[in-house]
MIDREN-415477 format. One record per residue (C-alpha): y, z, x. Coordinates in steps of 0.05 Angstrom, whole numbers, plus 5000, padded with zeros to 4 digits. Layout:
BEGIN
YZX
...
# end
This chain:
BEGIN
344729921404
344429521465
348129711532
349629161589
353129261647
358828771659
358828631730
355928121789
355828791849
348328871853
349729591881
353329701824
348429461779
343129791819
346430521811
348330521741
340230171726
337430851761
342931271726
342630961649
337830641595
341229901611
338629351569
341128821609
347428421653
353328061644
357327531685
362627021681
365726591732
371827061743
366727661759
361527181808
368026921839
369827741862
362927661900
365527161944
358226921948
354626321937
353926381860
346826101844
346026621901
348427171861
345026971799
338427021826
339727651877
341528031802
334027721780
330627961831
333128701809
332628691747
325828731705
323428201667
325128621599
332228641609
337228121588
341527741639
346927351614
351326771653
356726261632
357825671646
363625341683
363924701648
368624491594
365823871578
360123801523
355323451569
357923891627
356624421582
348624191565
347124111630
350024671657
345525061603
339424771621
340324901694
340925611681
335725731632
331625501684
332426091723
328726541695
322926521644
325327111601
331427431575
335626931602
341926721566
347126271574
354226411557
358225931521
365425951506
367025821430
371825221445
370524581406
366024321457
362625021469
361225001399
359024301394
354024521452
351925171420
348024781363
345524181410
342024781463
339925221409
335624611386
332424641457
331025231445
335525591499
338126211492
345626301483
351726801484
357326611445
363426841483
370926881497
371927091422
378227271401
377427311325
371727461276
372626771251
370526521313
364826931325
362626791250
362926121267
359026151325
353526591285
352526081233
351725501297
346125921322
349226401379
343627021386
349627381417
356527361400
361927761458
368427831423
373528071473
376328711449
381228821493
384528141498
384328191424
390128711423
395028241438
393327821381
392028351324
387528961316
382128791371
377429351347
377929281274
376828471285
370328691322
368729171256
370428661210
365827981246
360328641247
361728641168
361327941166
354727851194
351828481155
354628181090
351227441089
344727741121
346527461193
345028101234
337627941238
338827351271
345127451312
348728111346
354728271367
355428381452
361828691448
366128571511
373228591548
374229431542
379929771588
377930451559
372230981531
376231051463
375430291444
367830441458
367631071408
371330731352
365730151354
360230571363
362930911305
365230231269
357030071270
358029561322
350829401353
351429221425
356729311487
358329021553
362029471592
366429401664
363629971713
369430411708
368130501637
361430651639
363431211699
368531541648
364131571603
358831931637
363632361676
367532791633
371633251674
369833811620
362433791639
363433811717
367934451692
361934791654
356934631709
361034971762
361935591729
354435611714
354035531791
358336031806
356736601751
349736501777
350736551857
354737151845
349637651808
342937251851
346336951913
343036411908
344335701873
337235511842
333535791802
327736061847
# end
């Protein structure tokens, strides 16, 4: 199972790095825009703190094929490994998917919104495919569509070669049920990844331990 974080603040990305086991980062244009920074800026301050193991993962703004081409070779560019470029599944997007993957760039299928799509996407070559869970809702069954394109690729022997990023998720639950569902890899908004390492009930437990234990040694360590 693969965590990324999905967010451009390199304090954020810097915290939750020193806090979790985080195999990599995610952007999009919406998320460099909140920066309000130069963007090939941003992409390379998020190199330069991240190691060389883990993933980083940025889409491009064209719409056009050729936009779309370039715009992949720019940022593949950018870093010598683990870089991928995200590319939305429209007709262009996946017109472009099979012309880069012959270059042997490394790509994110993304802005999924149905495991037809993403199976789509698979069979053009994507490594990573980031169906948008949330988003999904207002369409169908977001999380079972994620289950099912999961069940897809596991069926025709596809999961070797391509794994679901799972992304767009307003809430911890939507996390569990994949996790659950067998669903291989997640990119996650901050807030989600706080909740789920601060569960109120644990901050309960730890403060009684506190306090049962400065009341019989007055003190609140060990030695």
């Amino acid at each position: 199972m693969q965590l990324i974080i999905d967010t451009a603040d390199t304090k954020e990305i810097t915290r939750l790095n020193d806090l979790l086991t985080i195999d990599g980062v995610t952007t999009n244009p919406s998320i460099i825009c909140k920066t309000n920074k130069d963007p090939i800026e941003v992409i390379k301050e998020i190199i330069s703190i991240i190691s060389d193991e883990q993933k980083l993962f940025v889409q491009v703004v064209s719409t056009t094929y050729e936009g779309i081409i370039e715009e992949s070779r720019f940022l593949s560019s950018l870093r010598k490994d683990n870089m991928y470029v995200k590319i939305p599944v429209s007709t262009e997007g996946l017109r472009a998917i099979k012309a880069v993957r012959k270059e042997g760039i490394k790509v994110l299928a993304t802005a999924i919104y149905s495991a037809e799509e993403g199976f789509l996407a698979a069979q053009s070559g994507a490594e990573f495919l980031a169906p948008y869970v949330n988003r999904m809702d207002n369409y169908g069954d977001g999380v079972q569509n994620v289950i099912d394109l999961q069940k897809m690729l596991n069926n025709y022997g596809m999961d070797q070669n391509t794994q679901i990023i799972a992304a767009s998720f307003k809430n911890v639950s939507q996390v569990h049920k994949l996790l659950t569902g067998g669903v291989s890899g997640f990119t996650l908004p901050v807030d989600v990844i706080d909740n789920m390492v601060n569960h109120p009930g644990t901050k309960i437990a730890v403060d009684q331990f506190s306090k049962d234990w400065k009341k019989t040694y007055n003190r609140e360590t060990l030695v």
